[in-house]
C-alpha positions as CSV (number, residue, x, y, z in Angstrom):
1,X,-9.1,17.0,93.5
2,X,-6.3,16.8,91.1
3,X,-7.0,14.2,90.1
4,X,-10.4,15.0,88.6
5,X,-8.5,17.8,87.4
6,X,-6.3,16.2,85.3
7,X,-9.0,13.5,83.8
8,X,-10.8,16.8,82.7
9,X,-7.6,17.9,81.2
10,X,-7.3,14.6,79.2
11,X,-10.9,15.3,78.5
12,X,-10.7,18.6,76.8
13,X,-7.3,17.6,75.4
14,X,-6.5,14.2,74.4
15,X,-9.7,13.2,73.4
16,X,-10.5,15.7,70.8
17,X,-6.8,15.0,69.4
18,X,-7.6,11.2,69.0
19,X,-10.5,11.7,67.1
20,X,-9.4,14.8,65.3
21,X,-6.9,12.2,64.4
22,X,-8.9,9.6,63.5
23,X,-10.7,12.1,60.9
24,X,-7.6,13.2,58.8
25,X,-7.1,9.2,58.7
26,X,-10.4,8.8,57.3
27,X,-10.0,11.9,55.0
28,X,-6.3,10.6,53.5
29,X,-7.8,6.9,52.9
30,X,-10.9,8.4,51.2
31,X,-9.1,11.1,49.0
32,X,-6.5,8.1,48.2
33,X,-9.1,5.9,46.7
34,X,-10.8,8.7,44.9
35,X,-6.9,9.6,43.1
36,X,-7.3,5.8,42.3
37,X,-10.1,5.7,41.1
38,X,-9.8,8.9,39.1
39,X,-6.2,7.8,37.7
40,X,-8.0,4.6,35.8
41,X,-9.4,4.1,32.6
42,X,-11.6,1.5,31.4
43,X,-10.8,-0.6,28.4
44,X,-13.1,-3.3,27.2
45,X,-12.6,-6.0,30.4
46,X,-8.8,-4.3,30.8
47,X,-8.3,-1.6,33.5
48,X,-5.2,0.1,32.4
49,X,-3.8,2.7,35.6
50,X,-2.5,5.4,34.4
51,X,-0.9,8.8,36.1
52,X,-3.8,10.7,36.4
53,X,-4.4,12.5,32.8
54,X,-2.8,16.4,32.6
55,X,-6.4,17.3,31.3
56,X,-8.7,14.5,32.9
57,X,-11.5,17.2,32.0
58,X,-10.7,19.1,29.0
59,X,-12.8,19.6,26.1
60,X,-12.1,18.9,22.7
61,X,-10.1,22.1,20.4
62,X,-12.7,23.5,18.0
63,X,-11.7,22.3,14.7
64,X,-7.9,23.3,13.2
65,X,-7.1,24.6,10.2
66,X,-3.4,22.2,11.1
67,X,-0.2,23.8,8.8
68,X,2.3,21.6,10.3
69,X,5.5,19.8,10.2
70,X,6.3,15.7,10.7
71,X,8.9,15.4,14.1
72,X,10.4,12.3,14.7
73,X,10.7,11.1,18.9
74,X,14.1,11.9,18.7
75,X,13.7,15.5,17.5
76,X,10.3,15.8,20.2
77,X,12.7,14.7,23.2
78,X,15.3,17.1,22.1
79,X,15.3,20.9,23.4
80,X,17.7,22.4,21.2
81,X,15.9,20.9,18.2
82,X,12.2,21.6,19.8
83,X,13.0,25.4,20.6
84,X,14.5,25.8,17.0
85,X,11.2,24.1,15.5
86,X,8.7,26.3,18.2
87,X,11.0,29.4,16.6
88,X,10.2,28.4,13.0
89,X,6.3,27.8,13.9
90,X,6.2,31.4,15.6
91,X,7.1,33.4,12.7
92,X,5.3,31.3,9.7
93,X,2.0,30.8,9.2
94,X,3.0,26.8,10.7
95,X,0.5,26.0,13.6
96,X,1.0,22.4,14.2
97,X,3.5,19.1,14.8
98,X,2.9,16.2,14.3
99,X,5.0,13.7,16.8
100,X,5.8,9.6,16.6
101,X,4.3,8.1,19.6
102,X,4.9,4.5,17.5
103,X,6.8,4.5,14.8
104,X,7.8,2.0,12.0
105,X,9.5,0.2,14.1
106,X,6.3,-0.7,16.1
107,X,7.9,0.5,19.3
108,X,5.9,2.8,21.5
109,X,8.0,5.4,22.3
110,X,7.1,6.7,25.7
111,X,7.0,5.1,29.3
112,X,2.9,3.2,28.6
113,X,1.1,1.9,31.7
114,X,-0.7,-0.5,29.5
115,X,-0.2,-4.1,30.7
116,X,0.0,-5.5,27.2
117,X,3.1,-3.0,26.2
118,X,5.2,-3.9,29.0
119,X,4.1,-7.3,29.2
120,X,5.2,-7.7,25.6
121,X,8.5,-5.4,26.5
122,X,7.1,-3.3,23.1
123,X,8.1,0.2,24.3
124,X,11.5,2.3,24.1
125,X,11.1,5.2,25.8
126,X,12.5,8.0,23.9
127,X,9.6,10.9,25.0
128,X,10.5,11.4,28.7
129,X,7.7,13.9,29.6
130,X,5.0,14.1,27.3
131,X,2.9,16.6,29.0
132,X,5.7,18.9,30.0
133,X,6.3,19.1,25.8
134,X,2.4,19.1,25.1
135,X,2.6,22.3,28.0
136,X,5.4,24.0,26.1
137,X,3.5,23.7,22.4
138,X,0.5,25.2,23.9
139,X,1.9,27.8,25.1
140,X,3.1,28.8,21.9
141,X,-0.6,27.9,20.5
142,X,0.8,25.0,18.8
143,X,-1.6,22.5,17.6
144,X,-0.2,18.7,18.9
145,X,-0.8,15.6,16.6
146,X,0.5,12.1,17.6
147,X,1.4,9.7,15.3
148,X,0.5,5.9,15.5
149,X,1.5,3.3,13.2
150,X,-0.3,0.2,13.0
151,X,-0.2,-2.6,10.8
152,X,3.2,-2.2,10.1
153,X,4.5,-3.2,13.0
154,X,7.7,-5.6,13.2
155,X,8.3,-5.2,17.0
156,X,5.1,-6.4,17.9
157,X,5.1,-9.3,15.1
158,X,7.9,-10.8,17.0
159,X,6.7,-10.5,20.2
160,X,3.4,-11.7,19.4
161,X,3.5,-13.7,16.2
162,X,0.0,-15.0,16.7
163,X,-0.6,-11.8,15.1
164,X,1.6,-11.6,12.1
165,X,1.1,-11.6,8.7
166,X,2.4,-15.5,8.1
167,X,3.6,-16.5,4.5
168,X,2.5,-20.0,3.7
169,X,5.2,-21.8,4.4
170,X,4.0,-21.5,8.3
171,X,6.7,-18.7,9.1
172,X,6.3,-15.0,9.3
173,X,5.9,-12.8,6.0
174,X,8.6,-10.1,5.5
175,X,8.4,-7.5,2.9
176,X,10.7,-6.1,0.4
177,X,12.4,-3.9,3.1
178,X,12.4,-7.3,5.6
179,X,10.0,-5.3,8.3
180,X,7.1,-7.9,9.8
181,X,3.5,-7.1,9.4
182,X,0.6,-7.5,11.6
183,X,-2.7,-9.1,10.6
184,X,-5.7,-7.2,10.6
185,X,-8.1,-9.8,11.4
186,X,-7.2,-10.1,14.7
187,X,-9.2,-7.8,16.9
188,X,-6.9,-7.7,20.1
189,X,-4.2,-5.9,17.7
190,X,-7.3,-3.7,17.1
191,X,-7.9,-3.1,21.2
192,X,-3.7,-2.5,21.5
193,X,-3.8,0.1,19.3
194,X,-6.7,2.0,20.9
195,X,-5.3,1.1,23.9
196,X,-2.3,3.3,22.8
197,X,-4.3,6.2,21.6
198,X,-6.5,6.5,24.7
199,X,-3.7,6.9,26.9
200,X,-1.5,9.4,24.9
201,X,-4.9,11.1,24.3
202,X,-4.9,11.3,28.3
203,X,-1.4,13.0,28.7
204,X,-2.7,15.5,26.4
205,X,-2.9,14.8,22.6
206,X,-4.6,17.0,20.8
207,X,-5.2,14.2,17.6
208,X,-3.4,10.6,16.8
209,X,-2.8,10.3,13.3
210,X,-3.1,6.5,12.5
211,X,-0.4,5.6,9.7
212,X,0.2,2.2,8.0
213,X,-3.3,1.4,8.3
214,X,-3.4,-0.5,5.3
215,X,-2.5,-3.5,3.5
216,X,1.4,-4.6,2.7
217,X,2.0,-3.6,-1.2
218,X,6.0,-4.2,-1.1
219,X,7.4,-7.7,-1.1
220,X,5.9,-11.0,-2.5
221,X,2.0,-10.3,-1.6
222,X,1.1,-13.6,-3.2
223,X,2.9,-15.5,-0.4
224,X,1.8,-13.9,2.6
225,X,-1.4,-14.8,4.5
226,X,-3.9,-12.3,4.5
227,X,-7.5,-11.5,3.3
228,X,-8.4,-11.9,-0.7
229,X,-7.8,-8.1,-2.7
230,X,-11.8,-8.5,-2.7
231,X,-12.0,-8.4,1.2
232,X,-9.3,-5.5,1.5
233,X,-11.6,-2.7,1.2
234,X,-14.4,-4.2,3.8
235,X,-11.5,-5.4,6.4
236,X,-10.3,-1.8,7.0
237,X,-13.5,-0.4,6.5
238,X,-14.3,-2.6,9.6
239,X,-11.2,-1.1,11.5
240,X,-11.7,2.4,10.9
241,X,-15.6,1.5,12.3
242,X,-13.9,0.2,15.3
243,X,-11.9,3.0,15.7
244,X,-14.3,5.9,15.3
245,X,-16.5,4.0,17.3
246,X,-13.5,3.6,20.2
247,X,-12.7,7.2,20.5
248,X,-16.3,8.7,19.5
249,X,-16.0,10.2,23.2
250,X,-12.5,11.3,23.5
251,X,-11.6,14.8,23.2
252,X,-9.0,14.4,20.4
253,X,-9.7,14.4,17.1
254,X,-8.5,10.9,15.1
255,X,-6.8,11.2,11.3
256,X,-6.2,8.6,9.1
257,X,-3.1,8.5,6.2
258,X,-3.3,7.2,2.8
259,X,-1.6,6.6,-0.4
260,X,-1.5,10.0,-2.2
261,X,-3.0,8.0,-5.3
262,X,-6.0,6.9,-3.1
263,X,-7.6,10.9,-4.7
264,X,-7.3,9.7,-8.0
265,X,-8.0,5.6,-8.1
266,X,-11.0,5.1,-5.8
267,X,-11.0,1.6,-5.7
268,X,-9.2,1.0,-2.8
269,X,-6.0,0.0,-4.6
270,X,-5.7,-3.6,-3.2
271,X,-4.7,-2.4,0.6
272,X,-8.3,-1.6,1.8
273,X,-7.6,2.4,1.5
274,X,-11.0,3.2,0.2
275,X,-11.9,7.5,0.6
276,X,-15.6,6.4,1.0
277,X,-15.2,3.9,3.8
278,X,-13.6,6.1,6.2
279,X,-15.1,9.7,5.2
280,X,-18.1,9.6,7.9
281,X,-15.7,8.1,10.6
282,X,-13.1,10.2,11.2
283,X,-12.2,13.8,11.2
284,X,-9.2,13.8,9.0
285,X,-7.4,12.2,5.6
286,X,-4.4,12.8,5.4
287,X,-3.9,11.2,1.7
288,X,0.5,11.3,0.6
289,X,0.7,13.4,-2.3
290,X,4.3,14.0,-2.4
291,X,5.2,14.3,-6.4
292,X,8.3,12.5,-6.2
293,X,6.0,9.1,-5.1
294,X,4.0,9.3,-8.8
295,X,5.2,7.1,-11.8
296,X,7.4,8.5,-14.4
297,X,4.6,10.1,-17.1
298,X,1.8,10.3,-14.7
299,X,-0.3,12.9,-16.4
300,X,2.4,12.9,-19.1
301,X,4.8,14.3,-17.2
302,X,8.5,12.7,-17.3
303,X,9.5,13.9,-13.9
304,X,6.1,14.5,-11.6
305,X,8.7,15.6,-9.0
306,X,9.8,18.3,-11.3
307,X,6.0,19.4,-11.8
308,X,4.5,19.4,-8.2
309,X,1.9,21.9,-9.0
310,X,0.3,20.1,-11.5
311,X,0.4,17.4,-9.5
312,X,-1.6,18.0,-6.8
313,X,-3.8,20.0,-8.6
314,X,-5.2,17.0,-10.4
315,X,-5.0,14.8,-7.3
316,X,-7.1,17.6,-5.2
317,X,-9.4,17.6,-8.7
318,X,-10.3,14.4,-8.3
319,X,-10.8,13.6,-4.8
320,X,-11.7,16.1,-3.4
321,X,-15.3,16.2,-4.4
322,X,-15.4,13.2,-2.3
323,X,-15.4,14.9,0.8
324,X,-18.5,17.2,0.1
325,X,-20.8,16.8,3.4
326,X,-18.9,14.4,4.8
327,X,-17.5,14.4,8.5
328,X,-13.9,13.8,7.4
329,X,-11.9,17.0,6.0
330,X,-9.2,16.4,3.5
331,X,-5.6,17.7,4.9
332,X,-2.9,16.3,2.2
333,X,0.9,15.1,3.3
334,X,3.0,17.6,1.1
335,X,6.7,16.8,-0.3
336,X,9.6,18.9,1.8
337,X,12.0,16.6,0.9
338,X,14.7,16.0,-2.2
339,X,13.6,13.4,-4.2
340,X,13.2,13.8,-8.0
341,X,14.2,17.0,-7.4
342,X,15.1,19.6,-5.2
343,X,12.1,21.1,-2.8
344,X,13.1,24.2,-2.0
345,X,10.8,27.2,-1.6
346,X,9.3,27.2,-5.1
347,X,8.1,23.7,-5.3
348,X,7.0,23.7,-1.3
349,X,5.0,26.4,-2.1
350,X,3.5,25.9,-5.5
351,X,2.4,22.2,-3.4
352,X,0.6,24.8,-0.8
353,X,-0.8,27.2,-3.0
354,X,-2.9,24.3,-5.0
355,X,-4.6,22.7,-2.1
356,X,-5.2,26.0,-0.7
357,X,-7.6,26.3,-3.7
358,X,-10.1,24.1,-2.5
359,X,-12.1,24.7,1.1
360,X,-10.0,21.8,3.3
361,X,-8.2,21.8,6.8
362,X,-4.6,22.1,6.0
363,X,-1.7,20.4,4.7
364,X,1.5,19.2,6.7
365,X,4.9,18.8,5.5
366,X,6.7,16.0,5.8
367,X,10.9,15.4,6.1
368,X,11.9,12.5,7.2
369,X,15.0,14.0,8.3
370,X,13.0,17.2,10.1
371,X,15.4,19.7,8.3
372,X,12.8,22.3,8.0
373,X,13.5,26.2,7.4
374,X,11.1,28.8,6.1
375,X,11.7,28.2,2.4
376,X,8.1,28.4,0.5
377,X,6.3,29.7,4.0
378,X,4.2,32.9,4.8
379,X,6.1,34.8,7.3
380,X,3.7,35.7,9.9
381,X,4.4,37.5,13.1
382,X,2.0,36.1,15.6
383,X,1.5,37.9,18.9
């Protein structure tokens, strides 16, 4: 008799135990490959695994008027300097940063999961927690812009001189300044760079802001390797296809900056930067109209640093009509810097007040340096 009893016991108790068991098993294997499955992307025949995005569902920000300011990695990954930049953004009528995710150097400056970058040993991790910062700015209604350089891009021309500009002697083309160049004809550089802005995208990016997506102009151009002036224009107009058409369905919005001279000569200029060959692919121009960058006697002026109002207002004349009914919106690089002259609150703000003349989406300010204070700013107090 106790015997039966006891099989009944294991019955009613060790039984259901095993196989309730056997179910959380089956639960924690299932749930695991769903996290893995979740935490990949898709890249052409690539499958980059990635920590699973901070937003894996969020929708695109309704379009920014952006008033922001240019922060190097350095500055971003430091909190003293970030909660002094926050504090200037909370009481001016700032709304946006703009952050180096790759930088002239052609390092990506946080810790990628894309094969390629550490494959290539192309990153230095300077940005330890990218979401964490991304958190922060939002919370303080901060618009969040990461900067990509491309084609200028000496890190990656060593790594992987396949794809650098050669001169044509057989070795690789330096310019004036002795930085490398990448070639723009070859369509994995293309896939690297999107790679790139897919996965900061995913850790929370509310825009990449492609720079150096152009052409070399400094050094002997006549010795280095690379399309004819006469396929300039098409060979980025090909890129910036491939690049809308890349990120048509991410929720981040994708800027593009030019010359500041690209509003006045629309030719292209000999680097492929052509207004009308990117206008109906991306959401922003960001065109580089600091005065102190414009010949001495441009419009007759000795000094254009000295005259910054007149400045813009003819560059903002002339191109922005091209922008009428087209998907890109012009939001111009303005001078907050000392060259030519000193930019303090008067000539920051007479920059501001003439491209706040015309219907655009902004303007940023850009210091290499990141000394910014209020000088030439409205002072709002936001809630």
């Amino acid at each position: 008799m106790q015997k039966f009893i006891r099989s009944w016991q294991l019955l009613i108790f060790v039984i259901p135990s095993v196989w309730l068991l056997i179910f959380v098993m089956f639960f924690y294997s299932f749930g695991s490959l769903k996290a893995q499955a979740v935490g990949q992307i898709k890249i052409s025949s690539t499958t980059l695994a990635v920590t699973q995005p901070v937003f894996p569902f969020r929708e695109k920000l309704p379009p920014q008027i952006a008033k922001g300011i240019y922060l190097t990695a350095n500055s971003a990954s430091n909190v003293k300097k970030m909660d002094e930049m926050i504090g200037l953004l909370d009481c001016t009528e700032l709304n946006a940063v703009v952050i180096d995710i790759k930088d002239y150097t052609g390092y990506v400056l946080y810790d990628s999961k894309i094969p390629a970058i550490n494959e290539l040993k192309t990153k230095r991790v300077v940005l330890k927690d990218i979401p964490a910062l991304i958190k922060k700015l939002h919370e303080h209604n901060i618009y969040v812009i990461a900067r990509q350089t491309v084609f200028q891009d000496p890190i990656l021309a060593e790594k992987k001189s396949v794809w650098a500009i050669k001169n044509k002697q057989g070795g690789i083309w330096h310019d004036n300044k002795g930085l490398s160049w990448v070639n723009n004809a070859h369509q994995d550089l293309w896939k690297y760079n999107v790679d790139i802005a897919k996965e900061v995208i995913g850790l929370g990016f509310d825009e990449v802001n492609f720079d150096y997506v152009r052409f070399p102009t400094d050094g002997n151009i006549s010795n280095a390797v690379i399309a004819s002036s006469s396929q300039r224009n098409g060979a980025m107009a090909s890129f910036f296809n491939y690049l809308s058409e890349q990120l048509k369905d991410e929720p981040a919005y994708i800027s593009l900056d030019f010359f500041g001279l690209v509003m006045e000569d629309h030719s292209g200029m000999n680097i492929g930067q052509k207004i009308d060959n990117a206008s109906q692919l991306v959401d922003y121009i960001s065109p580089m109209m600091y005065p102190s960058h414009y010949a001495k006697g441009h419009l007759g002026i000795a000094n254009p640093a000295a005259s910054p109002g007149k400045v813009i207002d003819n560059g903002m004349k002339k191109g922005s009509p091209l922008f009428v009914d087209k998907r890109a919106q012009l939001r111009p690089w303005l001078q907050a810097f000392n060259m030519g002259a000193v930019y303090g609150a008067q000539n920051i703000r007479a920059q501001i007040d003439m491209v706040e003349k015309y219907p655009n989406a902004g303007w940023l300010l850009w210091n290499a340096a990141n000394r910014y204070t209020d000088a030439g700013l409205k002072i709002e107090k936001k809630v």
